[in-house]
N, CA, C and O of each residue as an XYZ file, in Angstrom:
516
protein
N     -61.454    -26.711    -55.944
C     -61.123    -26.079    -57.203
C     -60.388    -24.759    -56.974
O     -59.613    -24.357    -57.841
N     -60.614    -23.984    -55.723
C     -60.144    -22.805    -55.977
C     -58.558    -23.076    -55.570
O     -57.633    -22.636    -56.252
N     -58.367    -23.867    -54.352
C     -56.469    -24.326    -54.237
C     -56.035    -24.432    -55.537
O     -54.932    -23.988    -55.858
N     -56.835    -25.015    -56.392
C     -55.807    -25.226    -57.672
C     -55.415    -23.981    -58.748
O     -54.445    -24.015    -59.505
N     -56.192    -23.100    -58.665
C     -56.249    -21.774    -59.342
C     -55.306    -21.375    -58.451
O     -54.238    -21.457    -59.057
N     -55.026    -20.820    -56.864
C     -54.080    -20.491    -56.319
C     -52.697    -21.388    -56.644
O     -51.858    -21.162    -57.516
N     -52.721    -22.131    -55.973
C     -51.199    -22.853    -56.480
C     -50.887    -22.637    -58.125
O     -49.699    -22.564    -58.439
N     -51.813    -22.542    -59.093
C     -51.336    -22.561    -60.342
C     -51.054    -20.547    -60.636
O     -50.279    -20.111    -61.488
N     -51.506    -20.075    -60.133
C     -51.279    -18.535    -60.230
C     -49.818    -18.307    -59.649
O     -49.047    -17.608    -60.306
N     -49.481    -18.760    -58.674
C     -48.591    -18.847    -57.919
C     -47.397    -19.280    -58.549
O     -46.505    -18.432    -58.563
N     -47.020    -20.893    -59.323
C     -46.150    -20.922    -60.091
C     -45.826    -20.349    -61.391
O     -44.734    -20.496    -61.939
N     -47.169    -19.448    -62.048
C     -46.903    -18.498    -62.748
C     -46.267    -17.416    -63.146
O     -45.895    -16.866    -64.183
N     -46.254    -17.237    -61.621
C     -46.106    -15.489    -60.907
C     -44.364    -15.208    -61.651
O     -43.678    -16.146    -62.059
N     -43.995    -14.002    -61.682
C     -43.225    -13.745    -62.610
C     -42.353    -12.489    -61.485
O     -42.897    -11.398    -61.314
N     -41.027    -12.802    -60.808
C     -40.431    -12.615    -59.886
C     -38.976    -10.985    -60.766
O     -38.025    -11.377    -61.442
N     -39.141     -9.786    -60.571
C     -38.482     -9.003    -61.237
C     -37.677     -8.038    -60.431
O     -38.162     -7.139    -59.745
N     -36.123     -8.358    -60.601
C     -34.990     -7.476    -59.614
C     -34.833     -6.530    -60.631
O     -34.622     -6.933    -61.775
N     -34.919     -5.056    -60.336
C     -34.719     -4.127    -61.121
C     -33.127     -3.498    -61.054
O     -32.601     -3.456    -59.942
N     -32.487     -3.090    -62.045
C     -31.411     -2.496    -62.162
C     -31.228     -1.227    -61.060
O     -31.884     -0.251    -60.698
N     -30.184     -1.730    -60.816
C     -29.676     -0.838    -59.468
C     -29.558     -1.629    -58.091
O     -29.266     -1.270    -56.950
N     -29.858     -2.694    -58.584
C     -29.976     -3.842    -57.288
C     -28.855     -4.866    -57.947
O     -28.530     -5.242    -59.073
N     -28.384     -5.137    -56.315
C     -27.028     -6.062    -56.474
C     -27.986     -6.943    -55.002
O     -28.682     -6.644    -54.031
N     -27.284     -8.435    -55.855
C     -27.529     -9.333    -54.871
C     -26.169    -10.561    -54.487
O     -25.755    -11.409    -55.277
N     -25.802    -10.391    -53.423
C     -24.728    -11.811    -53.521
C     -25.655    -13.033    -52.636
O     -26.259    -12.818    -51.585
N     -25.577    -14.400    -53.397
C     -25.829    -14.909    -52.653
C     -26.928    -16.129    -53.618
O     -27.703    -15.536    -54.369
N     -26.998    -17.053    -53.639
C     -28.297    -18.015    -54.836
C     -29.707    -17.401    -54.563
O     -30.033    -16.943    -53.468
N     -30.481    -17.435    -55.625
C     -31.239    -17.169    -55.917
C     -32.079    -18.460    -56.069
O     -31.667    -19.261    -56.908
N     -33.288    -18.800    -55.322
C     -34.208    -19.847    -56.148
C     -35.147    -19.518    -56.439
O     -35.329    -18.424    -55.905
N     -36.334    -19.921    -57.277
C     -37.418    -19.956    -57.448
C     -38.192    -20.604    -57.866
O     -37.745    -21.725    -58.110
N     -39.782    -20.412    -58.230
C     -40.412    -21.540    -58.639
C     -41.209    -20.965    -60.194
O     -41.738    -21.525    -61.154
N     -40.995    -19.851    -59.872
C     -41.787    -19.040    -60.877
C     -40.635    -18.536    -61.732
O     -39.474    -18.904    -61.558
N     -41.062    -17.583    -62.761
C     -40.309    -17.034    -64.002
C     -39.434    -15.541    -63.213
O     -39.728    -14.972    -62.161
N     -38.412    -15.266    -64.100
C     -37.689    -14.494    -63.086
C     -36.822    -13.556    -64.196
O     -35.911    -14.089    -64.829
N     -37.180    -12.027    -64.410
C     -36.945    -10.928    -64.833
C     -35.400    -10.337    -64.073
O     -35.457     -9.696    -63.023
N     -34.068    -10.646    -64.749
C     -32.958     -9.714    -64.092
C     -32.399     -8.920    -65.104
O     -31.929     -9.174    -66.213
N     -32.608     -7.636    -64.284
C     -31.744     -6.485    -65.073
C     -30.297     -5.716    -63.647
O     -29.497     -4.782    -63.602
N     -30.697     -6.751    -62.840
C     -29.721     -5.863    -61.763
C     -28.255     -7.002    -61.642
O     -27.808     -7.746    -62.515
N     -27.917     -6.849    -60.660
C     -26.314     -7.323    -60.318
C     -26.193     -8.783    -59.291
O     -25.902     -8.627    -58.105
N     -26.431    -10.147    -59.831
C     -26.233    -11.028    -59.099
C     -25.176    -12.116    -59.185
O     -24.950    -12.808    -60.178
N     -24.351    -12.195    -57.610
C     -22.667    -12.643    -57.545
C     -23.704    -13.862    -56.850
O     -24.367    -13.558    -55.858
N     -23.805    -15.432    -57.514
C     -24.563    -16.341    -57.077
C     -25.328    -16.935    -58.035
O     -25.678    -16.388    -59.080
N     -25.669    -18.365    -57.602
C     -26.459    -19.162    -58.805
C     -27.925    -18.480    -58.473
O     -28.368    -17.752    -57.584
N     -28.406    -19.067    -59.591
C     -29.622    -18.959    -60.024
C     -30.278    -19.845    -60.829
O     -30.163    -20.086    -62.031
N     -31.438    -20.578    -59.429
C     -32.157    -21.840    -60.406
C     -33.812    -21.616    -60.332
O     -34.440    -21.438    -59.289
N     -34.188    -21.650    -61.239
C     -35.935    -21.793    -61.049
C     -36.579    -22.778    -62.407
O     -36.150    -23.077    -63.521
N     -37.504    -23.000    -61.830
C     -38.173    -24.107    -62.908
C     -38.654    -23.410    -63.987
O     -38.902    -23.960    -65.060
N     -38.771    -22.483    -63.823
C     -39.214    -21.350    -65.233
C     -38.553    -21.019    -65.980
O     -37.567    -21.711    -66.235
N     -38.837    -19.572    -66.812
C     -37.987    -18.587    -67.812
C     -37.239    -17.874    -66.997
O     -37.882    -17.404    -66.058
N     -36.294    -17.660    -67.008
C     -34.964    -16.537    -66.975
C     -34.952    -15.422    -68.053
O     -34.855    -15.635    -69.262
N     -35.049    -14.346    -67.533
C     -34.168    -13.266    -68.379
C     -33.328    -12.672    -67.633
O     -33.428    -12.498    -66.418
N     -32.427    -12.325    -68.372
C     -30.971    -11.088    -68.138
C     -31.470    -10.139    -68.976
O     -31.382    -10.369    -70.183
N     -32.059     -8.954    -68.550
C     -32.316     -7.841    -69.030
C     -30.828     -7.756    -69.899
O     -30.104     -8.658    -70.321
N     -30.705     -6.224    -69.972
C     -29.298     -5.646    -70.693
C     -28.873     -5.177    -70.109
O     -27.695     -5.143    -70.467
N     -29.081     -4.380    -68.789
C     -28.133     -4.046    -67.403
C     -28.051     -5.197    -66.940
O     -26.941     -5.213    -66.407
N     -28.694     -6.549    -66.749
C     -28.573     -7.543    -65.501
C     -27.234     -8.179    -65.871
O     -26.835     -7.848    -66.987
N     -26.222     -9.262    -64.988
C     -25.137     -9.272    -64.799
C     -25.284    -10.377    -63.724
O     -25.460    -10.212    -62.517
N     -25.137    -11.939    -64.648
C     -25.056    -12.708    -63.223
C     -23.369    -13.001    -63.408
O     -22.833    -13.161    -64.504
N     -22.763    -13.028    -62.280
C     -21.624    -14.127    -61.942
C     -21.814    -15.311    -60.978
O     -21.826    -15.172    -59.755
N     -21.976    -16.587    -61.671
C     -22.679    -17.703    -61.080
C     -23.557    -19.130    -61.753
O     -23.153    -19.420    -62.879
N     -24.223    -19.667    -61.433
C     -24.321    -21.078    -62.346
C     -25.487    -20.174    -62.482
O     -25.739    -19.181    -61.799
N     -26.239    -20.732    -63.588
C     -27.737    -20.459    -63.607
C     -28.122    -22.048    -64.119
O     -27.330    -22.768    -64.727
N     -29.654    -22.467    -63.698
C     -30.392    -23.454    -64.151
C     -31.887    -23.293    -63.980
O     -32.545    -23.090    -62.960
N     -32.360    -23.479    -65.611
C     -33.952    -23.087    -65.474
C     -33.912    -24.455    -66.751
O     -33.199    -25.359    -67.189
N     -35.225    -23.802    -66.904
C     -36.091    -24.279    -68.454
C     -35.959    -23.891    -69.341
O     -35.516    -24.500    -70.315
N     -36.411    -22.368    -69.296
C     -35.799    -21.448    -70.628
C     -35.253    -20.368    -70.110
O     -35.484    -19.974    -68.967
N     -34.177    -19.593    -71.254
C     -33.679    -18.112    -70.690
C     -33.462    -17.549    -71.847
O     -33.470    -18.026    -72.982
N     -33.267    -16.499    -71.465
C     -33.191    -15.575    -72.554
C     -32.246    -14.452    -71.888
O     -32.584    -13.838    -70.875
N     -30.840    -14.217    -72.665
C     -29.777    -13.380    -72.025
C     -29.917    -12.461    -73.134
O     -30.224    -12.748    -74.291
N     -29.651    -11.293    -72.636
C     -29.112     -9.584    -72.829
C     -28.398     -9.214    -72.734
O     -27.950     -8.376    -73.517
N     -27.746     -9.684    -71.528
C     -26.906     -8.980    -70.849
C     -25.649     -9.999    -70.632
O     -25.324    -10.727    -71.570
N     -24.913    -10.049    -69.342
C     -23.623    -10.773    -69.088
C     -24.102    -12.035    -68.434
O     -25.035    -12.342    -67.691
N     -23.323    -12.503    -68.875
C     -23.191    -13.560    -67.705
C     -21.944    -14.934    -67.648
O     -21.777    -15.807    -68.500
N     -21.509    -14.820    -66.889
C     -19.723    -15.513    -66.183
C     -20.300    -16.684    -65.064
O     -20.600    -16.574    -63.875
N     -20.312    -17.801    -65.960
C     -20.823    -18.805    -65.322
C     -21.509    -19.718    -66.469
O     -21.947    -19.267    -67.527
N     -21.532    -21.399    -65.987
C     -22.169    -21.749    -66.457
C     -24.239    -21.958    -66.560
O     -25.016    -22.024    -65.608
N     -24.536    -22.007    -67.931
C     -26.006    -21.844    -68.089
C     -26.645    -23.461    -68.447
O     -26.314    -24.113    -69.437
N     -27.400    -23.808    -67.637
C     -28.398    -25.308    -67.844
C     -29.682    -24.634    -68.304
O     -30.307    -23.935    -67.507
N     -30.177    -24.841    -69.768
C     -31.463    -24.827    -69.809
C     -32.076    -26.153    -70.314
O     -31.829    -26.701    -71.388
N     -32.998    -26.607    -69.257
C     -33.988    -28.232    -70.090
C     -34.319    -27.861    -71.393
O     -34.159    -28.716    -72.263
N     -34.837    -26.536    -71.774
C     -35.634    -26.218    -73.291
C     -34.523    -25.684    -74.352
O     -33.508    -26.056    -74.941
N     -35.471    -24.457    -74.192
C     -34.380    -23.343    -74.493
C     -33.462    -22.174    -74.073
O     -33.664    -21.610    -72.997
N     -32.551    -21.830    -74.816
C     -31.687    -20.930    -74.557
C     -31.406    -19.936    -75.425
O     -30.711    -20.386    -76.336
N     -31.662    -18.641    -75.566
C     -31.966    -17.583    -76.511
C     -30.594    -16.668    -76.185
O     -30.605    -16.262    -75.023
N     -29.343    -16.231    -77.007
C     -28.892    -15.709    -76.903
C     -28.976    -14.263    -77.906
O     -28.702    -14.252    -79.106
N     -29.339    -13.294    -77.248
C     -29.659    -11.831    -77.803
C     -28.583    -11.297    -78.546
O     -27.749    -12.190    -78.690
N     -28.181    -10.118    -79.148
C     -27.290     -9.638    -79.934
C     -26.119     -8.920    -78.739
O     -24.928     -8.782    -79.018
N     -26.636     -8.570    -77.582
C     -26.430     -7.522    -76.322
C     -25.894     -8.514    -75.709
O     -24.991     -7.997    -75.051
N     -25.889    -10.113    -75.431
C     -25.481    -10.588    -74.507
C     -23.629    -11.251    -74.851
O     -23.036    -11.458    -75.910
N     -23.262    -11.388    -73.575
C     -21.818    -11.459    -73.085
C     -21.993    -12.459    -72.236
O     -22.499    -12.233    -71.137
N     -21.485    -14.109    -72.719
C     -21.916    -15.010    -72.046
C     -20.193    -15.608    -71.648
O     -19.797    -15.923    -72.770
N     -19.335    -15.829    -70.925
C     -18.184    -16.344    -70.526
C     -18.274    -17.379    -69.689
O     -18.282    -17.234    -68.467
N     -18.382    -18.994    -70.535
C     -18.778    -20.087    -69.490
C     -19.481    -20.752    -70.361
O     -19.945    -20.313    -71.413
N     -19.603    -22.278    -69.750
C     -20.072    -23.275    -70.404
C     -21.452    -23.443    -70.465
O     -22.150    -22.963    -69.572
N     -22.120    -24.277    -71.729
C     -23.469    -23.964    -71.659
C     -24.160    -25.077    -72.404
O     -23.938    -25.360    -73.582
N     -25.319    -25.893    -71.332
C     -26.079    -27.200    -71.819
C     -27.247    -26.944    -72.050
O     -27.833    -26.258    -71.212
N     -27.875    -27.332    -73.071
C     -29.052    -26.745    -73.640
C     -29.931    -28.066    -74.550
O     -29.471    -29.191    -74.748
N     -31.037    -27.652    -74.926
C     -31.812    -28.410    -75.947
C     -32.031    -27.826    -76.833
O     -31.884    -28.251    -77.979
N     -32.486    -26.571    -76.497
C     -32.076    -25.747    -78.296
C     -31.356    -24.150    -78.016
O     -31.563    -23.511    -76.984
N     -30.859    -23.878    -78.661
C     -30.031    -22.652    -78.866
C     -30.642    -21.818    -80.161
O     -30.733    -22.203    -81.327
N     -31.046    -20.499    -79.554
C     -31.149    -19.428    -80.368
C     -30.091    -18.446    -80.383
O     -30.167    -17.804    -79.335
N     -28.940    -17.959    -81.254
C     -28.104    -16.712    -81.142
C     -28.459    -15.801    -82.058
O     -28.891    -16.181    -83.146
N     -28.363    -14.801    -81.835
C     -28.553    -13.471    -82.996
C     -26.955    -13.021    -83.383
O     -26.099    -13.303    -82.544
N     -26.603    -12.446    -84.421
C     -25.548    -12.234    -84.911
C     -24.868    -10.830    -83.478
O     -25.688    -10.079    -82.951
N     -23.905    -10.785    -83.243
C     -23.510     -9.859    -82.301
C     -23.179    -10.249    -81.167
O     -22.498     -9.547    -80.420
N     -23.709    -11.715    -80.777
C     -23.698    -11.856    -79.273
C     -22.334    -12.784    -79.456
O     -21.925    -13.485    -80.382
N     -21.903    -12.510    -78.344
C     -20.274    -12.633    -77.678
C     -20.325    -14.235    -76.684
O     -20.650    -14.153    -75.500
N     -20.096    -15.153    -77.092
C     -20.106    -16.274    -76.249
C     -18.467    -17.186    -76.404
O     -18.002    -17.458    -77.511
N     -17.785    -17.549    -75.123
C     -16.844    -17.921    -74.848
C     -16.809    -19.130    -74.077
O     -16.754    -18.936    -72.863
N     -16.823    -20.108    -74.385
C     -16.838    -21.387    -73.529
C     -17.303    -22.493    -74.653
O     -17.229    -22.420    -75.879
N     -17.962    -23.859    -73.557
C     -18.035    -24.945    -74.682
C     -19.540    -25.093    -74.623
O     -20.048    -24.910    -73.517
N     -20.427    -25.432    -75.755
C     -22.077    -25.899    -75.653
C     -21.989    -27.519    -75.745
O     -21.204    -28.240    -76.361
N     -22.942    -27.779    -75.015
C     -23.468    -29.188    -75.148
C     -25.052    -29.142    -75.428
O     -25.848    -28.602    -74.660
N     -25.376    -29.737    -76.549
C     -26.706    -29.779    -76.782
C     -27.381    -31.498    -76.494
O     -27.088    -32.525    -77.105
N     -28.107    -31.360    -75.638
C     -28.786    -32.444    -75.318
C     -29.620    -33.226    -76.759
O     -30.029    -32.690    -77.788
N     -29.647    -34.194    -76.474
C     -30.306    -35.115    -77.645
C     -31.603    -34.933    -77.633
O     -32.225    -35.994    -77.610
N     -32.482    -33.627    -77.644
C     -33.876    -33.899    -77.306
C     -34.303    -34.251    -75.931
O     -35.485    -34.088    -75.627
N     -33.404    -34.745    -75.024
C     -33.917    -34.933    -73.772
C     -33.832    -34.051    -72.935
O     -32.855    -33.302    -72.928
N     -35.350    -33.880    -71.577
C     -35.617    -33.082    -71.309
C     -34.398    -33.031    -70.028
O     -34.158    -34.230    -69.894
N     -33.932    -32.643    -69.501
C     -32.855    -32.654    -68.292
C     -34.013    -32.468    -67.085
O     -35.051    -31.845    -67.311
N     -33.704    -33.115    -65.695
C     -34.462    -32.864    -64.664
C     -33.570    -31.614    -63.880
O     -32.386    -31.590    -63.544
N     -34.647    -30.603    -63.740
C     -33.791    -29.584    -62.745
C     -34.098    -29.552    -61.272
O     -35.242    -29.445    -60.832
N     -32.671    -29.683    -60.304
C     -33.246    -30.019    -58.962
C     -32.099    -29.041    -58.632
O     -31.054    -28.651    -59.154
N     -32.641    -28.886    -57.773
C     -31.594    -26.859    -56.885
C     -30.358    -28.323    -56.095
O     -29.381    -27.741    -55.621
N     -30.266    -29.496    -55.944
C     -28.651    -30.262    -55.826
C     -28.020    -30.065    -56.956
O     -26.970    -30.704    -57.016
N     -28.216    -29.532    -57.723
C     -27.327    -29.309    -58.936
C     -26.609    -28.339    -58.833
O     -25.569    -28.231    -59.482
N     -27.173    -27.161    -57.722
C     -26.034    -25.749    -57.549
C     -25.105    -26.071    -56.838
O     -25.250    -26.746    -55.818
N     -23.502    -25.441    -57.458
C     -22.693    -25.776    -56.574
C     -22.174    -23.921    -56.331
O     -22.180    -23.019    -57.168
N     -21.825    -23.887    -55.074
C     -21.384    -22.624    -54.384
C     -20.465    -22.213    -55.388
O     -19.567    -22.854    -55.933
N     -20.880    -20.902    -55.560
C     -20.108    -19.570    -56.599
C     -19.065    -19.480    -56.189
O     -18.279    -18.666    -56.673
């Protein structure tokens, strides 16, 4: 019983690059993942995504859910949802199951909304930035 409390704490765990940090290079994870800093590279995790309002990806991203603030130049895969904020600057294509926008936010490219189906996310889906 207690492995399972560890492994389940573990994919919980909630992974946060703070502004002032630049990263080149993919990003994976398994857990939920807080960006307010500078990443030139994909970014896939089975969790939530945020783009703070400093964060700034250039690169694919693929999760479950996200929620943007900030920029991002590249295309976005979410299986769930996809929350676009009033602050965010999205340039690039974007597949989703549901879409939230707030009035203000800046998006440039094409959406595809899935029929209700859940998409499988597997890190062969990143292709080099």
């Amino acid at each position: 019983m207690a492995k399972f409390n560890e492994i389940d704490a573990q994919s919980n765990s909630i992974n946060q690059v703070s502004a002032g940090t630049t990263i080149k290079g993919d990003v994976n994870s398994d857990g939920d993942l807080r960006f307010d800093g500078i990443l030139t590279g994909n970014l896939v995790t089975k969790g939530k995504v945020v783009i703070g309002a400093t964060g700034s990806v250039t690169g694919e991203i693929i999760c479950a859910n996200a929620v943007i603030e900030g920029t991002v130049e590249g295309k976005i895969t979410a299986s769930e949802m996809l929350s676009l904020k009033a602050t965010a600057v999205i340039k690039g294509d974007i597949s989703i199951n549901k879409l939230a926008i707030e009035p203000g936010c800046k998006f440039s490219g094409n959406c595809k909304m899935n029929d209700g189906k859940t998409v499988q996310i597997e890190e062969s889906e990143t292709k080099p930035a």
